[in-house]
N, C-alpha and C positions, 0 to 999 in steps of 0.2 A: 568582438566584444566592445562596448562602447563604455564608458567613465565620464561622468558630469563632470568632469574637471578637464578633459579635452575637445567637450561644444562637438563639432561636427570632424575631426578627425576619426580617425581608427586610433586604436589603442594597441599597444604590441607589448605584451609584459615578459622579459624575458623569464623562463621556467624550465626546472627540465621537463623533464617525460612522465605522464603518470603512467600506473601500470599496465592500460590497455593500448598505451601504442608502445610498448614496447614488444617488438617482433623476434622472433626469435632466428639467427640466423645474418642478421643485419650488425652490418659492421658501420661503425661512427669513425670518421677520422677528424680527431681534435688539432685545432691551429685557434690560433697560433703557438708555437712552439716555445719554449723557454730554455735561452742560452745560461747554463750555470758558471756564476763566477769562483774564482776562489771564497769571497766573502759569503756567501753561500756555504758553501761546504763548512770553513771553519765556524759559520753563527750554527748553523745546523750541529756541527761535531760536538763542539761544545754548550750546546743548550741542553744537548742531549748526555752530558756529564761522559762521551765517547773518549778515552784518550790516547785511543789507538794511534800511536805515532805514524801509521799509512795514509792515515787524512789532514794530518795535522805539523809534521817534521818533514821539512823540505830535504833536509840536508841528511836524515836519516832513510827516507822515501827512497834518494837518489841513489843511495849506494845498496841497495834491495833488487834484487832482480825479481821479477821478467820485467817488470816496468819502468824500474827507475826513475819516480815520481809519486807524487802526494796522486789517490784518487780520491773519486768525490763517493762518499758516505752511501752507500747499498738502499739507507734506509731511509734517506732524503730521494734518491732516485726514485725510490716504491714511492713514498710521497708526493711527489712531483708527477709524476705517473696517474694517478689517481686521482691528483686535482686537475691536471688536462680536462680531465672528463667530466670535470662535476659544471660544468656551466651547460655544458651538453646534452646531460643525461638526468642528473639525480638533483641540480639548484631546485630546493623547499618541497620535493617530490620525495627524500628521500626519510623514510623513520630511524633506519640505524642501520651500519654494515655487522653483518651476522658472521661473517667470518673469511680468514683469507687462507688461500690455499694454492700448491702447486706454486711457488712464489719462485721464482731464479733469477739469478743477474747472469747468463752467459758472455757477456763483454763488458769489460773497465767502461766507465764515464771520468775524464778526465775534464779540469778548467777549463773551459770555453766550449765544453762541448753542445751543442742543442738539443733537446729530448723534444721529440716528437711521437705522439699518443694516440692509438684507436685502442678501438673497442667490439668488440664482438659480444653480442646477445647469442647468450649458450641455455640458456633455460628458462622457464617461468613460469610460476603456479600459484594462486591464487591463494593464501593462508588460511589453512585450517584451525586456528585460534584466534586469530585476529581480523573482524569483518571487516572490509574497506580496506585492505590491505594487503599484498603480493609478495612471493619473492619470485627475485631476479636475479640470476647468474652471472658476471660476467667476465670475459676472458679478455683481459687490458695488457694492453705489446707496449714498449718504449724503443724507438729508434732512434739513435743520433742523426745527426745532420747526415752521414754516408749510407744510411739507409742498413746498418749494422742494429741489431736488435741487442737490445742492452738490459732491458728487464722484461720479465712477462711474469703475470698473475690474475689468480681464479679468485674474483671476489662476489660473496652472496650479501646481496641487501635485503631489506624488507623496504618495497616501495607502495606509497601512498594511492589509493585507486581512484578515478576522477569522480570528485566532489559530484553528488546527486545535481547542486543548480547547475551543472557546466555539463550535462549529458543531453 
């Protein structure tokens, strides 16, 4: 694609995906990865009016077993999770997320841990109400840095279908 404001370059616009190249079956893996601090979690806990003393009481954390430590907020991870992908997959391609599902955290994420994010295309079909318009399934994994899987979730979007000039 070429832009009167870059003369004789190429032009590279970052975007996600519209909905005919998304393949079904095709797994994205998101980097760079994002290490979570404590300030994190506690802007997150409490932005989020959370005042569950497990993400927020150090000294109440510690004497709590199996962990014995503050962790970092489930719903900040699903979060974090999800924006991995959007530079990826869904940046100005996407109309809205339809719904989530299947959602687990089977492992803690603790302070300083790195979440690391793909994505798996699970389905897609063209919308029968909305012309120019798809949905798309997708099954989004969170690993820490040791390659331990810490969240996973089924999310359906409705995504945008490539603009008639750009076919």
């Amino acid at each position: 694609m070429t832009d009167s404001t870059a003369g004789e370059h190429p032009v590279v616009e970052q975007r996600g995906l519209w909905f005919e190249e998304f393949e079904v079956g095709t797994v994205y893996r998101h980097r760079p990865g994002r290490t979570v601090t404590e300030a994190d979690n506690v802007l997150f806990t409490t932005l989020t009016m959370n005042t569950q003393p497990l993400h927020l009481d150090e000294a109440d954390s510690a004497a709590r077993p199996p962990f014995h430590s503050r962790l970092v907020n489930s719903m900040f991870t699903l979060s974090t999770l999800v924006g991995l992908s959007v530079s990826q997959l869904t940046l100005g391609t996407i109309v809205a997320n339809l719904g989530f599902s299947e959602i687990a955290f089977p492992a803690p994420v603790f302070h300083g841990d790195t979440l690391y994010g793909e994505t798996l295309v699970v389905d897609k079909r063209p919308s029968k109400s909305r012309p120019g318009e798809g949905m798309v399934t997708l099954r989004h994994t969170a690993r820490n840095q040791d390659g331990v899987v810490v969240a996973t979730a089924t999310r359906a979007t409705l995504v945008r279908m490539r603009p008639e000039e750009e076919r």
